[in-house]
N, C-alpha and C positions, 0 to 999 in steps of 0.2 A: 065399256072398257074390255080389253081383248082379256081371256082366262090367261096366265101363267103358261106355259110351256109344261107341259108334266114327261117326265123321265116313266121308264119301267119300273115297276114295282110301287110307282103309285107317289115317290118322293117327288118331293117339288125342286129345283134347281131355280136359285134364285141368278140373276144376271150379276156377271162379274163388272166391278169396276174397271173403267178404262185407265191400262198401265200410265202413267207421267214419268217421262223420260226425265233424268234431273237435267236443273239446267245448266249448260256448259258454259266455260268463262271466254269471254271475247278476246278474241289475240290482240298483245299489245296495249292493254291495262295495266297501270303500273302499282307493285303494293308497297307498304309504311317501306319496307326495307329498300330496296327501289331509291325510293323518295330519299330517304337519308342519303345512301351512296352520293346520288346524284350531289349533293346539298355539300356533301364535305369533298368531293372533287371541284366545287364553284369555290370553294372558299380558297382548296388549297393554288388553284390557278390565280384566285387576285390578289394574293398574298406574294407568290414568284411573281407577278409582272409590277408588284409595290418596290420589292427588293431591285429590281432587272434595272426602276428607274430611276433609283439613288433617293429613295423617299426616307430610307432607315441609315444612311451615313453617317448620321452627327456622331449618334452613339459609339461609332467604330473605332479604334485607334486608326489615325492618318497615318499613308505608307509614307518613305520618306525620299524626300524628292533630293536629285542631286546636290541642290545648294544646303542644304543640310546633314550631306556626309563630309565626316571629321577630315579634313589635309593633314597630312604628316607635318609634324614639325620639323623647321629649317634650324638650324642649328649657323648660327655664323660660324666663320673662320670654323666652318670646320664643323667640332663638334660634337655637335651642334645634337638635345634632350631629344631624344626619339622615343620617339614613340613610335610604337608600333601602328604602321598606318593599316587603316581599314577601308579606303578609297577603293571604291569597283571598278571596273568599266564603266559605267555610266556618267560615271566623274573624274574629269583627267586629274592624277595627280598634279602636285604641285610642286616641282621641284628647285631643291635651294641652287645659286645661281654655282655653273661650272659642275653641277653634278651630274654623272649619267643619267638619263632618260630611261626609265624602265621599258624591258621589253615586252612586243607587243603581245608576247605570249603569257606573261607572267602580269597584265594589266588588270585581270578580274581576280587574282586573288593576292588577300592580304601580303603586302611585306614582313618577312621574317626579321626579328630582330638581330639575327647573324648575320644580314647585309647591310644595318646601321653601322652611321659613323661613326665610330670610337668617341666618348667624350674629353673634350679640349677642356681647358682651364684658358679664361680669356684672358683675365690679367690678373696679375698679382702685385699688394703693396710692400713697397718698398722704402727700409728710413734711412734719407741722410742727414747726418748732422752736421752743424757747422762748428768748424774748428777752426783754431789760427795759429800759424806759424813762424818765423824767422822768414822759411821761404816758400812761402805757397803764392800759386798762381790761381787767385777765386776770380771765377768765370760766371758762379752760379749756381742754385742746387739741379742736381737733374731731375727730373719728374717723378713724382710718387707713385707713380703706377707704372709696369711694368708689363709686355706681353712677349712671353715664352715663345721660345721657336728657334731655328737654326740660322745664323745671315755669316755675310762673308765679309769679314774686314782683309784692305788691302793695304800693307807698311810697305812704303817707297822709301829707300834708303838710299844714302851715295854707294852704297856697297852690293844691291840690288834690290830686289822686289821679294816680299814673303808676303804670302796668303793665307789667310788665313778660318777656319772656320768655330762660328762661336756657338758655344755648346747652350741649350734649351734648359738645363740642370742647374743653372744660374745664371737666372733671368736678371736680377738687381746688377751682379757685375757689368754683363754685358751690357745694362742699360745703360749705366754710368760710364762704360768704355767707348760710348756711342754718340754719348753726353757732350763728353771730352774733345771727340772726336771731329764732330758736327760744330763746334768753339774753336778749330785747326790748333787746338790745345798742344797737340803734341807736333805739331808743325816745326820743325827745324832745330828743336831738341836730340839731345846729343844720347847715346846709351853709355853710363857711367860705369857699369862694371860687367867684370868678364871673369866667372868661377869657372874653374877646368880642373877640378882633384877627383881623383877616382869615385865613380859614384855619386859624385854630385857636379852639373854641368847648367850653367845659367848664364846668360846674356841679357842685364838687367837693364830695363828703359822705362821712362814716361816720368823723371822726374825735371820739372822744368829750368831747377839751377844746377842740373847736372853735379852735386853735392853728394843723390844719397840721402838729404832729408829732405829736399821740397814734395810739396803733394798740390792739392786741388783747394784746400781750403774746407773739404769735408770729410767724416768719413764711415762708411757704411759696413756691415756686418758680412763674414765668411759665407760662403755657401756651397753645397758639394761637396764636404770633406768626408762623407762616409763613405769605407772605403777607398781614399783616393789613393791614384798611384802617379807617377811622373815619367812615363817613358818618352824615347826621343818623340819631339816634335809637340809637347805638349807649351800650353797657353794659360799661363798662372801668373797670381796677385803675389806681390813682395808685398809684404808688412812689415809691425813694430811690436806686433803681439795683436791676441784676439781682438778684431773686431776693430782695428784701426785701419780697414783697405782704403786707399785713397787714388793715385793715379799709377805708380809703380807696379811694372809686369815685366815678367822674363819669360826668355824662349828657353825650352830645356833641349840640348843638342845631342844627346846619350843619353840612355835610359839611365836615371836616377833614384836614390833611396833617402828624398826626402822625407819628414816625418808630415803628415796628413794634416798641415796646419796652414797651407797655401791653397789658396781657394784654384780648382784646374778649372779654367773657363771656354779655354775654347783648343783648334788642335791645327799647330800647320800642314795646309796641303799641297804648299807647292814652298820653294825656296829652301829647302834643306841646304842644299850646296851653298847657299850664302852662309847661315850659319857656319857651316863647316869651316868653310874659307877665313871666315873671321876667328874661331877658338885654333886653327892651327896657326895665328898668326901669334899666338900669344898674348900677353900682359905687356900695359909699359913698365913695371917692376921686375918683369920674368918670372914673377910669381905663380901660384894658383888660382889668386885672387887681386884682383888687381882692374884699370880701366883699360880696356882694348890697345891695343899697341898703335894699331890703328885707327883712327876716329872714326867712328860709326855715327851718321846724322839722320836723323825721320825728316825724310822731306814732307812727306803727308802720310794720314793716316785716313783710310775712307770707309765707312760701312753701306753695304746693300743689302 
């Protein structure tokens, strides 16, 4: 065995151990944390492509497809309960028949209730009763319902032609006068009297025995009279007292100051000058009140 190495002075020097480098880590070794990342990126990827494939839709609220958005209500004759439509683009309105077609610019968003139809009243009841008289001419009751609105009755006379239009504000009258009319009820009936005193001016017609008391055989309640007034050219019920109207109506030729107890139904728009011609003819009595000097006859009486 070799002696030790000896140093000066006689110490011994023992040998050093050989340095160990530490050991280094290999590139590309992956640690816990690594590993996790990794692990919640896989999950979060097959979770989006679960979603991506409609595997989670039951649970969703369904969008809502065109046949399931609400159409505006049509409202007949008019009109017609609006509602405020909610229809998009995606779904053609619906529109009620003869109404404008909304424009193509205003298709996606909802209709305003300030461009709804105004609400109509469709029909309303109406009572006749039956009555009897000396001289009534019964044809029939007229229908118990009633629909409002504006139409044009036409009186042919030997003395000429008045037209006339019937007021919406009294529907029961006008129905009854239409009643009458559509029966050629007042067909060749004669107009019985002729008032011409200051302030009150009437050319009275529709009674069948040209008397003055004949009616229809029924008879139904006033309508219109708030407010009413009588100026030339107006279309009112002769009576016997409230709520006896029957078939008798007068033209008023001068604005008049009836009291508010004659039903005004409708209003003439042409034939003034007939009237005229007839109250400057006078009375057969020369009176104020009296039957036309000259005979006045309804050849027909027609509504449209």
């Amino acid at each position: 065995m070799a002696a030790p190495v000896q140093r000066k002075g006689g110490s011994t020097r023992r040998p050093r151990a050989p340095r160990i480098a530490p050991a280094q880590k290999k590139k590309g070794s992956f640690t816990p944390g690594v590993i996790a990342t990794l692990l919640v990126l896989v999950l979060l990827g097959t979770t989006a492509v679960l979603v991506g494939s409609g595997a989670f839709t039951k649970s969703a609220t369904p969008l809502a497809s065109p046949s399931n958005t609400p159409s505006p209500s049509a409202s007949p004759s008019g009109t017609p309960t609006t509602a405020e439509s909610t229809t998009s683009s995606s779904a053609p309105a619906t529109t009620a028949p003869n109404a404008p077609s909304p424009s193509p610019s205003a298709s996606s968003a909802p209709t305003s209730a300030s461009s709804a139809a105004p609400t109509t009243i469709s029909s309303v009841n109406c009572t006749y009763t039956r009555s009897s008289g000396g001289n009534e001419k019964f044809t029939g009751l007229p229908p118990a319902k009633a629909t409002p609105g504006t139409r044009t009755a036409t009186v042919v006379t030997n003395r000429g032609t008045i037209v006339m239009q019937l007021n919406a504000a009294a529907p029961c009258t006008g129905n009854s006068f239409a009643f009458l009319a559509s029966k050629s009820y007042f067909d060749g009936t004669k107009c019985h009297r002729l008032l011409n005193a200051p302030g009150f001016t009437a050319l009275q017609c529709g009674d069948p025995s040209a008397t003055g008391s004949g009616g229809p055989g029924y008879a139904f309640a006033d309508e219109n009279l708030a407010g009413a007034t009588y100026p030339r050219g107006t279309l009112a019920m002769a009576n016997a007292g409230a709520g006896t109207n029957g078939s008798q109506f007068f033209f008023v030729f001068k604005d008049s100051q009836f009291s508010p107890n004659y039903t005004p139904f409708g209003k003439v728009v042409s034939g003034l000058d007939v009237l005229d011609a007839i109250a400057a003819e006078g009375t057969d009595n020369g009176q104020s009140d009296g039957a036309p000097k000259k005979t006045v006859t309804l050849s027909s009486v027609r509504i449209q």
